[in-house]
TORPA-4810 file (N, C-alpha, C, O; in nm, 3 decimals):
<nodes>
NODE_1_6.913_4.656_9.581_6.925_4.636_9.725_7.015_4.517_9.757_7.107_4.538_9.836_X
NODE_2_6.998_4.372_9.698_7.099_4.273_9.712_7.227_4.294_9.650_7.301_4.197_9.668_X
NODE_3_7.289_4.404_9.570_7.384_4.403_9.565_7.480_4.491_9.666_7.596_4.455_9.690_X
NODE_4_7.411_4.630_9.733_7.454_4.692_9.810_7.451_4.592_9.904_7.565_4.564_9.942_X
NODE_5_7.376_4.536_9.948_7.377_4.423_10.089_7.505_4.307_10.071_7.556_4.251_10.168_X
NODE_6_7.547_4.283_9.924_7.681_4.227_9.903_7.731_4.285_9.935_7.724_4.290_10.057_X
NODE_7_7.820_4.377_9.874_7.894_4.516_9.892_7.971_4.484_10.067_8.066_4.441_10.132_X
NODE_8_7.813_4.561_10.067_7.859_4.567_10.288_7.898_4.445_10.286_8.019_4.445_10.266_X
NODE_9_7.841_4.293_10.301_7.925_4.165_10.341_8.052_4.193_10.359_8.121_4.204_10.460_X
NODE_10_8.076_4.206_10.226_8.260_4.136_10.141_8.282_4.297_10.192_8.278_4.221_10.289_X
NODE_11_8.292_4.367_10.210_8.377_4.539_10.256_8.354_4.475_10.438_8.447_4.467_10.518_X
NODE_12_8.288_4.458_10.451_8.297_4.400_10.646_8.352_4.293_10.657_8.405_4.262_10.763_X
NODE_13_8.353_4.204_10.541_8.438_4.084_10.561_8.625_4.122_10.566_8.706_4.089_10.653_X
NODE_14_8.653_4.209_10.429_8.766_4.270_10.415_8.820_4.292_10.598_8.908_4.228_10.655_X
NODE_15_8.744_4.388_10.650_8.799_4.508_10.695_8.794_4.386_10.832_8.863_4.446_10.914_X
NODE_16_8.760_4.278_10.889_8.765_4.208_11.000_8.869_4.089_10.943_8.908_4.001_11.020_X
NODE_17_8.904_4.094_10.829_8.990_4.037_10.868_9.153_4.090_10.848_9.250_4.015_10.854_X
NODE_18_9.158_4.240_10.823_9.266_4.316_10.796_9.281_4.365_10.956_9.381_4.429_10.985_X
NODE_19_9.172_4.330_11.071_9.206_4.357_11.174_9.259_4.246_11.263_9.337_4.259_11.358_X
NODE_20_9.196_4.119_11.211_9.236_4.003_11.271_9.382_3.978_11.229_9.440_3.941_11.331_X
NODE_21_9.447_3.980_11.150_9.549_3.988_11.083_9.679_4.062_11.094_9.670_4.182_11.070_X
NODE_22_9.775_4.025_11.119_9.902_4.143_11.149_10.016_4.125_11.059_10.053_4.014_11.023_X
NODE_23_10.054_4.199_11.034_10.187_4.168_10.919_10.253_4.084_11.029_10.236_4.071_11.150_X
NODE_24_10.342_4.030_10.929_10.466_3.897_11.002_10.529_4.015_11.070_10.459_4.022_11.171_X
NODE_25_10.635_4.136_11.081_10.680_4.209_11.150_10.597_4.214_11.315_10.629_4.163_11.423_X
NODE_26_10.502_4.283_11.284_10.444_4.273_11.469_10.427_4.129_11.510_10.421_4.113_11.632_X
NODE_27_10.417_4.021_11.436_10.383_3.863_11.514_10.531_3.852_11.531_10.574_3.764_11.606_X
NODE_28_10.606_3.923_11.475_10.779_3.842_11.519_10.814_3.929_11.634_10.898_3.882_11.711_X
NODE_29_10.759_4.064_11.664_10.795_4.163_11.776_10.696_4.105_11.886_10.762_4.061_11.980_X
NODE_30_10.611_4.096_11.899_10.490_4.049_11.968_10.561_3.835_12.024_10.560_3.781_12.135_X
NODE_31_10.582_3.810_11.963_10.647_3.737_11.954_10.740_3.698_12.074_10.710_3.615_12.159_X
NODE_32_10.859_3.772_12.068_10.940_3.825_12.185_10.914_3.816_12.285_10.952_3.738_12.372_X
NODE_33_10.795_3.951_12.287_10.726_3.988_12.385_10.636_3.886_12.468_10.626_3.903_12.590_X
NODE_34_10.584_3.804_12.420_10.567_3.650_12.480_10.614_3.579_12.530_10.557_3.511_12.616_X
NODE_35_10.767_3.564_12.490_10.879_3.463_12.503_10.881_3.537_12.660_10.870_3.657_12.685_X
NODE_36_10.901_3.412_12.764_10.935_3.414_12.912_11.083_3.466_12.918_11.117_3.553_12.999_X
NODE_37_11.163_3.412_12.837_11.312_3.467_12.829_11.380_3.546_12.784_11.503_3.548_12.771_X
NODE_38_11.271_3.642_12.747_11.313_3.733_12.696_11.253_3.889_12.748_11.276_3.999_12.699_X
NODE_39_11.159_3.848_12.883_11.136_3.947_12.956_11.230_4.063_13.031_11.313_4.041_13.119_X
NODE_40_11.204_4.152_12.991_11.309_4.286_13.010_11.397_4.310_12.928_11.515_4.337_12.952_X
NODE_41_11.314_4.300_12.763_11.440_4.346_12.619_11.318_4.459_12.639_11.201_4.450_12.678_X
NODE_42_11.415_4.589_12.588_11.381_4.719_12.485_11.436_4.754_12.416_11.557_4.774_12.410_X
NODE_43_11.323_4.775_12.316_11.418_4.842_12.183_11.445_5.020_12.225_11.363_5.080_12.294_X
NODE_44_11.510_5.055_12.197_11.560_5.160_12.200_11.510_5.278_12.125_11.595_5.367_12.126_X
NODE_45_11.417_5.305_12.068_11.370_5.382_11.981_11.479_5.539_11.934_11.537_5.562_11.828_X
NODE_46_11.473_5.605_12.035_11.555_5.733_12.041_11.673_5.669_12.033_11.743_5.746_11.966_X
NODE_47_11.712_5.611_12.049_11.901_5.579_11.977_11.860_5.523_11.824_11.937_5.557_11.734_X
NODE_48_11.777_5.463_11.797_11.725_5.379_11.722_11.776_5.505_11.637_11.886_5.514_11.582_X
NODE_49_11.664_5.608_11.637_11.618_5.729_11.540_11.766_5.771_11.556_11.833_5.775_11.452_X
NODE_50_11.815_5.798_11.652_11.976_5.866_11.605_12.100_5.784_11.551_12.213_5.830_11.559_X
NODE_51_12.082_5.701_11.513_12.182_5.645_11.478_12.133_5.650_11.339_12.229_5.630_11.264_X
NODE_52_12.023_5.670_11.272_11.950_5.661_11.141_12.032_5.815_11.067_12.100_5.846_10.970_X
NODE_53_11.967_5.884_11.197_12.016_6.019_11.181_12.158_6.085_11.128_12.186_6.159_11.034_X
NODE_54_12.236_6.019_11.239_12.366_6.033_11.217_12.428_5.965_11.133_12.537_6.010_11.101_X
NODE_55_12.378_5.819_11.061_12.404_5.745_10.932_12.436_5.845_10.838_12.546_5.876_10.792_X
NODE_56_12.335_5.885_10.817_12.279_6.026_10.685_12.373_6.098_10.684_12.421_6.126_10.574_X
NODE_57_12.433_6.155_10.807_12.512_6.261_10.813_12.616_6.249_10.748_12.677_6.328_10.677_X
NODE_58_12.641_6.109_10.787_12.818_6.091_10.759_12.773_6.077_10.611_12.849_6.145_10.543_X
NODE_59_12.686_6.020_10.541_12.686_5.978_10.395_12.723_6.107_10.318_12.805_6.130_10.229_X
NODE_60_12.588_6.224_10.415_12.594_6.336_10.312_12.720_6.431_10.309_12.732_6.516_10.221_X
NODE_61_12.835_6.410_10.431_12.917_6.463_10.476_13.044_6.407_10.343_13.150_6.469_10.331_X
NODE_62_13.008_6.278_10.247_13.083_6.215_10.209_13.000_6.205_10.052_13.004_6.101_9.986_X
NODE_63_12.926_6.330_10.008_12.822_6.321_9.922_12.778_6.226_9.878_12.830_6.185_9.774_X
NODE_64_12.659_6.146_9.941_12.645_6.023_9.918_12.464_6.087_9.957_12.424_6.154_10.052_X
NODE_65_12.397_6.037_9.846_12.245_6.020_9.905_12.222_5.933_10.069_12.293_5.850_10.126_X
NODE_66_12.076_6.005_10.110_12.060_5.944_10.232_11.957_5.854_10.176_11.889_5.855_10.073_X
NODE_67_11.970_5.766_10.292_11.902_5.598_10.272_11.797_5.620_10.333_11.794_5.714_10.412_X
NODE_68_11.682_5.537_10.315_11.545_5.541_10.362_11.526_5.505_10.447_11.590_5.401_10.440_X
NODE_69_11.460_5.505_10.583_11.441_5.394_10.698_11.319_5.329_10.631_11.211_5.372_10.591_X
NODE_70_11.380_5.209_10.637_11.267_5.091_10.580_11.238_5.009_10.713_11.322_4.949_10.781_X
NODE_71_11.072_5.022_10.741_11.083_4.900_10.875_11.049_4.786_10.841_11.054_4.722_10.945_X
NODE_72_11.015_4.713_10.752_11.086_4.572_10.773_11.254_4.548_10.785_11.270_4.478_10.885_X
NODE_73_11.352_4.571_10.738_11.437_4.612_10.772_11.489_4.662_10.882_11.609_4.648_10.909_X
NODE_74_11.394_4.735_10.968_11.435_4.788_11.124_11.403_4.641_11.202_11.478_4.594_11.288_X
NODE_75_11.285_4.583_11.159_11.220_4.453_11.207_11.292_4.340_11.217_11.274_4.253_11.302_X
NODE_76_11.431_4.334_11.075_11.526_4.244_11.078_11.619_4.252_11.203_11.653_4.173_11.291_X
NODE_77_11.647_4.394_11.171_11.777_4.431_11.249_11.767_4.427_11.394_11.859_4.403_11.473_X
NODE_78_11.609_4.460_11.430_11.544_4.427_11.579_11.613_4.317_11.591_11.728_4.311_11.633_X
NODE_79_11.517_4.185_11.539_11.545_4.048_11.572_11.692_4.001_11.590_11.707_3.934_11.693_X
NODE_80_11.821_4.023_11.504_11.914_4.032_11.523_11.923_4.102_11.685_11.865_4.026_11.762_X
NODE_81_11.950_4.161_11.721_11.984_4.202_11.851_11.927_4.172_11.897_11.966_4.196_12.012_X
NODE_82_11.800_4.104_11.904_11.722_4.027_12.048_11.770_3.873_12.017_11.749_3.782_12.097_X
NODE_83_11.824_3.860_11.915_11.878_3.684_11.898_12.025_3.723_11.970_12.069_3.643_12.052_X
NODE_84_12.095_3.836_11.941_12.252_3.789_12.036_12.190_3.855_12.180_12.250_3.837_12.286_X
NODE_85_12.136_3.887_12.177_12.105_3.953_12.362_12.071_3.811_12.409_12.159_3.757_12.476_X
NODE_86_11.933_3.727_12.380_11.902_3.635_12.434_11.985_3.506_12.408_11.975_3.440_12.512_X
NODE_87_12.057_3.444_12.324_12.108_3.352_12.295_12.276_3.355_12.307_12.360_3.276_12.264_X
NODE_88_12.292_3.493_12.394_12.444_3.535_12.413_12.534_3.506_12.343_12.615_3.420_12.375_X
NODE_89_12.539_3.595_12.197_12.660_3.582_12.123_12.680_3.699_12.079_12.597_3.786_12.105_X
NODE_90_12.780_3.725_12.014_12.812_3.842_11.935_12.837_3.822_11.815_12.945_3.764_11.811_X
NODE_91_12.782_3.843_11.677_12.851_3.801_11.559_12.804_3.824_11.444_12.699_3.886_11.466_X
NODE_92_12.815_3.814_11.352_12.737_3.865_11.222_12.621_3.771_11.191_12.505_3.793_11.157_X
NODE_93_12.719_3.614_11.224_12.664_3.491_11.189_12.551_3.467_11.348_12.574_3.520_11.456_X
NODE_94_12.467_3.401_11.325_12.359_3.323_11.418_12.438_3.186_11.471_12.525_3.129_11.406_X
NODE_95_12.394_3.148_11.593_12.426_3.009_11.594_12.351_2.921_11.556_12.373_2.803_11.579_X
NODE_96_12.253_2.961_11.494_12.206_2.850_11.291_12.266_2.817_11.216_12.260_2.712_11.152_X
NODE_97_12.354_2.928_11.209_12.499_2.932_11.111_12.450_3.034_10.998_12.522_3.052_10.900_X
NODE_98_12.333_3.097_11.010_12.289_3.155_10.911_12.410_3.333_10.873_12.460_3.401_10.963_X
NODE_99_12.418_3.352_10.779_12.472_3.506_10.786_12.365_3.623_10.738_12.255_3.622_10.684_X
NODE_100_12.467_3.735_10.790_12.347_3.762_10.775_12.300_3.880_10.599_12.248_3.991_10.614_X
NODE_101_12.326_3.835_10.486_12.262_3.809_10.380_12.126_3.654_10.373_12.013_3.644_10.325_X
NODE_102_12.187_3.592_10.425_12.060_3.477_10.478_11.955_3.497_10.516_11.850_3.475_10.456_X
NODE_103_11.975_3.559_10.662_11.909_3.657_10.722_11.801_3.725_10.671_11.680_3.700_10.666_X
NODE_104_11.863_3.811_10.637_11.797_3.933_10.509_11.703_3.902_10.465_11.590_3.919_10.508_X
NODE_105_11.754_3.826_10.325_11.666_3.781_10.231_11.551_3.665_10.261_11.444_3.655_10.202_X
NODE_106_11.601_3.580_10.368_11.460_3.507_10.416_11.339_3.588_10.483_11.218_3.571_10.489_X
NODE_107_11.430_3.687_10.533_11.300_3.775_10.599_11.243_3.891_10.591_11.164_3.952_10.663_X
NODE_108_11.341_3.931_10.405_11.305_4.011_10.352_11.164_3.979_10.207_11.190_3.927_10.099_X
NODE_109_11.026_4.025_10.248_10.916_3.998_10.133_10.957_4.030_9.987_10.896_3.991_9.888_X
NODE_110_11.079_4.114_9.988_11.085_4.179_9.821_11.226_4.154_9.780_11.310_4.126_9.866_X
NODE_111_11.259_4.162_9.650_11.361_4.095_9.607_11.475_4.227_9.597_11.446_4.334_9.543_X
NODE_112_11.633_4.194_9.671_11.698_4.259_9.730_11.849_4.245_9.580_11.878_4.143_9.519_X
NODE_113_11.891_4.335_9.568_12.016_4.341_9.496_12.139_4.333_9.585_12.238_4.288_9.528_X
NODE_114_12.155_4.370_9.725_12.258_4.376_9.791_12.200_4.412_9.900_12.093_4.469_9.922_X
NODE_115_12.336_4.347_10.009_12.269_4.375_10.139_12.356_4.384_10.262_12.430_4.295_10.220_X
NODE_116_12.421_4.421_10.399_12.471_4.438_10.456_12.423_4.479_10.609_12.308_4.498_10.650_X
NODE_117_12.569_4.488_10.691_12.516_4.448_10.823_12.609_4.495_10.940_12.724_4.451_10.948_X
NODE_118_12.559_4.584_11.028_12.647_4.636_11.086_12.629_4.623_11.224_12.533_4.692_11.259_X
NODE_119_12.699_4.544_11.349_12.641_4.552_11.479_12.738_4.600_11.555_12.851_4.633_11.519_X
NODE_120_12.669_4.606_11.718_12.784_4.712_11.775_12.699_4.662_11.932_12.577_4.654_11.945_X
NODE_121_12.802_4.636_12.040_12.736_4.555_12.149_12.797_4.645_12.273_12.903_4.699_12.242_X
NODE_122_12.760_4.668_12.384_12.779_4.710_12.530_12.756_4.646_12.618_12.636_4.619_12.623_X
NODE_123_12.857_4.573_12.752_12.798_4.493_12.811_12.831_4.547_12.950_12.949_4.536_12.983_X
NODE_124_12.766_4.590_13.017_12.800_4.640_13.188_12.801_4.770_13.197_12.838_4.809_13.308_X
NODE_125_12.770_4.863_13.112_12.790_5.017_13.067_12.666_5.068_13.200_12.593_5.009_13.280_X
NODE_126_12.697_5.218_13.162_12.580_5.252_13.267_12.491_5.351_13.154_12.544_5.437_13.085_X
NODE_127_12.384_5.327_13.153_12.276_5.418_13.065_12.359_5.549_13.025_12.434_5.607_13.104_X
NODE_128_12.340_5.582_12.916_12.368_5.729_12.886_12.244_5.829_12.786_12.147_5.784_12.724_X
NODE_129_12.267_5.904_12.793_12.133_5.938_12.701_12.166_5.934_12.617_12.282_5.944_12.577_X
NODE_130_11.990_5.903_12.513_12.025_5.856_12.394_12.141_5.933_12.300_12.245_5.869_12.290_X
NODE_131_12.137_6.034_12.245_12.181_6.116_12.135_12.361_6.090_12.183_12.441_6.077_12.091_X
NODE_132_12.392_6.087_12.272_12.551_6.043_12.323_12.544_5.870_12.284_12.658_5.842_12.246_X
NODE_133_12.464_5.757_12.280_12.486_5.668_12.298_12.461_5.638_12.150_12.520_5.544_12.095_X
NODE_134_12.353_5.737_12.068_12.374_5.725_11.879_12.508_5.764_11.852_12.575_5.697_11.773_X
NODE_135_12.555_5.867_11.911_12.671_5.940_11.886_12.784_5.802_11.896_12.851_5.811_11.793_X
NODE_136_12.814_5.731_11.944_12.919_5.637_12.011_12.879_5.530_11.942_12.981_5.477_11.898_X
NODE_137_12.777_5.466_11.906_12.767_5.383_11.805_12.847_5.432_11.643_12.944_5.387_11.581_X
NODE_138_12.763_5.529_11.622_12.803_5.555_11.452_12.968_5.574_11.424_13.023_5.559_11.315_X
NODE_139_13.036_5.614_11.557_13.123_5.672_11.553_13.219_5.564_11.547_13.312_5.583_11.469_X
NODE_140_13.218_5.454_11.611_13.273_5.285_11.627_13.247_5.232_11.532_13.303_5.129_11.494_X
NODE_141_13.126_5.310_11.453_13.129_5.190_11.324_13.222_5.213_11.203_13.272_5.135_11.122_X
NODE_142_13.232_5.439_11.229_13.320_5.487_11.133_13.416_5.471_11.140_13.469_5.475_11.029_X
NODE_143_13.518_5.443_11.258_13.632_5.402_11.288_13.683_5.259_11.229_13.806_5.258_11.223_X
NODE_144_13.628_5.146_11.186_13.620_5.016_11.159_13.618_5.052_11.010_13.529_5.132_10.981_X
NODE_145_13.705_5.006_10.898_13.702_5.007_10.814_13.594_4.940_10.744_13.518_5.012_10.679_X
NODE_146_13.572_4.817_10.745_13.451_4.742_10.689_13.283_4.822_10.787_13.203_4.806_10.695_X
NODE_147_13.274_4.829_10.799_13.193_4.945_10.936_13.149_5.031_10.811_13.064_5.032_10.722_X
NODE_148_13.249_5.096_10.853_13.245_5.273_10.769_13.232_5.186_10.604_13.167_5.266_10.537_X
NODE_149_13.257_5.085_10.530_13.240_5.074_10.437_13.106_5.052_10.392_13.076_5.041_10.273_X
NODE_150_13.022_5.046_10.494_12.877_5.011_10.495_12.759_5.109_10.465_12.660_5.115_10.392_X
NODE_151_12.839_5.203_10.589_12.755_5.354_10.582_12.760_5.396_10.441_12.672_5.392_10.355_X
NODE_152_12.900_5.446_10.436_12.946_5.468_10.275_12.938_5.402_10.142_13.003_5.440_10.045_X
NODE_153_12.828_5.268_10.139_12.834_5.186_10.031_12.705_5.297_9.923_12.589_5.327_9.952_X
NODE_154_12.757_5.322_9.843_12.660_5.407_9.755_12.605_5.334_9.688_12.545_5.401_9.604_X
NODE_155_12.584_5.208_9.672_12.491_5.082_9.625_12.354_5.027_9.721_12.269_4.953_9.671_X
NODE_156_12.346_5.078_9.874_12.274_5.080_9.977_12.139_5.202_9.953_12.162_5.300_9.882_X
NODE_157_12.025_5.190_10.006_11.961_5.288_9.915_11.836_5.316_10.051_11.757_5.410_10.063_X
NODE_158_11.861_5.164_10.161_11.748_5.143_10.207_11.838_5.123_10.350_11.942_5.059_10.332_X
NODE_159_11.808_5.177_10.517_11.829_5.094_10.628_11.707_5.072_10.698_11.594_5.120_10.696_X
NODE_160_11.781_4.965_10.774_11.712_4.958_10.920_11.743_4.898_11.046_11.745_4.775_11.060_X
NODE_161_11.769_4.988_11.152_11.846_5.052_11.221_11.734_4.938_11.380_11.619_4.971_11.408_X
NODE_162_11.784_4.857_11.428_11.723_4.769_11.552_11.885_4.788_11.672_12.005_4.761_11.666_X
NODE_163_11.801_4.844_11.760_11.851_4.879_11.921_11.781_4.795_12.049_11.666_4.835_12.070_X
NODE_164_11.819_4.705_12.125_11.769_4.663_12.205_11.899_4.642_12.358_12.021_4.647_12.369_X
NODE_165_11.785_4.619_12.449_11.860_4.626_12.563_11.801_4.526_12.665_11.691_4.474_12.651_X
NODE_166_11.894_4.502_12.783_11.845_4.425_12.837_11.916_4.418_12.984_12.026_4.364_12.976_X
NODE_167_11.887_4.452_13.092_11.976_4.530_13.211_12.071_4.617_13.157_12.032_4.703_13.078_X
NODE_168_12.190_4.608_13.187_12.307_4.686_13.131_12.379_4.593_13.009_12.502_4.582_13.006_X
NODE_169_12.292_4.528_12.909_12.404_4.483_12.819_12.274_4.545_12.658_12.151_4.533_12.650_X
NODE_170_12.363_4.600_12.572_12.300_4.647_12.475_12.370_4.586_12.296_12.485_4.581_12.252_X
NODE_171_12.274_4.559_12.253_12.328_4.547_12.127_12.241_4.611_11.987_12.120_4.601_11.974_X
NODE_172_12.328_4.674_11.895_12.257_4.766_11.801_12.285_4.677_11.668_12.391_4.616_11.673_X
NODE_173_12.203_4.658_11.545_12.211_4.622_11.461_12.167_4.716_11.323_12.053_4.761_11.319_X
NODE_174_12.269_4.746_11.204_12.255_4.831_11.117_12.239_4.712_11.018_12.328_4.633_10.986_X
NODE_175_12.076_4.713_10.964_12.075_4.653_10.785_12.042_4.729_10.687_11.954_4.814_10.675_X
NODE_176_12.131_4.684_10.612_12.161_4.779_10.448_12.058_4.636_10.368_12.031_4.517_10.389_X
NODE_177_12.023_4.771_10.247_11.997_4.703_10.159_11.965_4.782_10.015_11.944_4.903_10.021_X
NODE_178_11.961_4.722_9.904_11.894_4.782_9.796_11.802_4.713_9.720_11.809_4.625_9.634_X
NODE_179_11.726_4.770_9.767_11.532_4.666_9.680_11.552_4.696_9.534_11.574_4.806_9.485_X
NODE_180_11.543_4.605_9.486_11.565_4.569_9.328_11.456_4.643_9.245_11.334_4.643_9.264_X
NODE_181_11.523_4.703_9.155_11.440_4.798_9.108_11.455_4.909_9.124_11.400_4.967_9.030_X
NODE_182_11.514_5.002_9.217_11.535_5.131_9.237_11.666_5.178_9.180_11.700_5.296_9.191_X
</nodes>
């Protein structure tokens, strides 16, 4: 009887504090969502998913395996576009000075072999629906030589794909990566 009565403790102890608890990803989205200055960002989900989509395409169009959506990785690439939306810049680099392999790997938990980074910004546009506005991203990135060298890196294994917005100004962020070991 006192050991089942352990049991339950430590299994109710587990399970209250796996609820009290949030991975670092939702405290950094949640996060945001707190911040006073940053009221009226969205992420974009449906462009989000099509631009993942249409990634694939072009790879497999160029026989290249398709890459995984990894969300920590979507979680990076979020933050990236809510750091140039709110802190108004455009750039690979942060005004930390950080790049973004820096980036990455500080806020990536697992150990990365390579890594990359693709953004793409709109400022005064008028809404379009999503699948036209995935369409016009991927397509700007294939046009850009270093861009298109990203999609196409057959050393990439893993993305994640962060869309956010904020009145009429939008910025999309593509992170590559390959988790060590695969």
């Amino acid at each position: 009887m006192q050991r089942i009565s352990r049991v339950w403790w430590i299994s109710a102890l587990v399970v209250t504090v796996l609820f009290i608890m949030q991975p670092a990803s939702a405290q950094r989205i949640k996060r945001y969502r707190e911040r006073p200055e940053t009221q009226g960002i969205e992420f974009l989900v449906e462009v989000e998913k099509g631009v993942f989509k249409l990634t694939n395409e072009m790879r497999r169009k160029n026989a290249l395996p398709p890459l995984t959506d990894e969300r920590l990785l979507r979680d990076i690439a979020r933050d990236h576009s809510v750091d140039m939306l709110m802190k108004k810049f455009f750039s690979h680099v942060n005004p930390d000075g950080k790049s973004p392999h820096e980036r990455i790997i500080s806020e990536y938990p697992y150990a990365l072999t390579a890594t990359g980074e693709n953004i793409w910004g709109a400022d005064g546009s008028e809404p379009l629906d999503t699948g036209r506005l995935a369409r016009i991203i991927v397509d700007t990135w294939m046009s850009s030589p270093g861009h298109r060298q990203n999609i196409l890196n057959s050393n990439f294994t893993d993305i994640g794909v962060g869309v956010a917005a904020v009145g009429k100004q939008i910025r999309a962020t593509q992170v590559f990566a390959r988790i060590k070991n695969q």
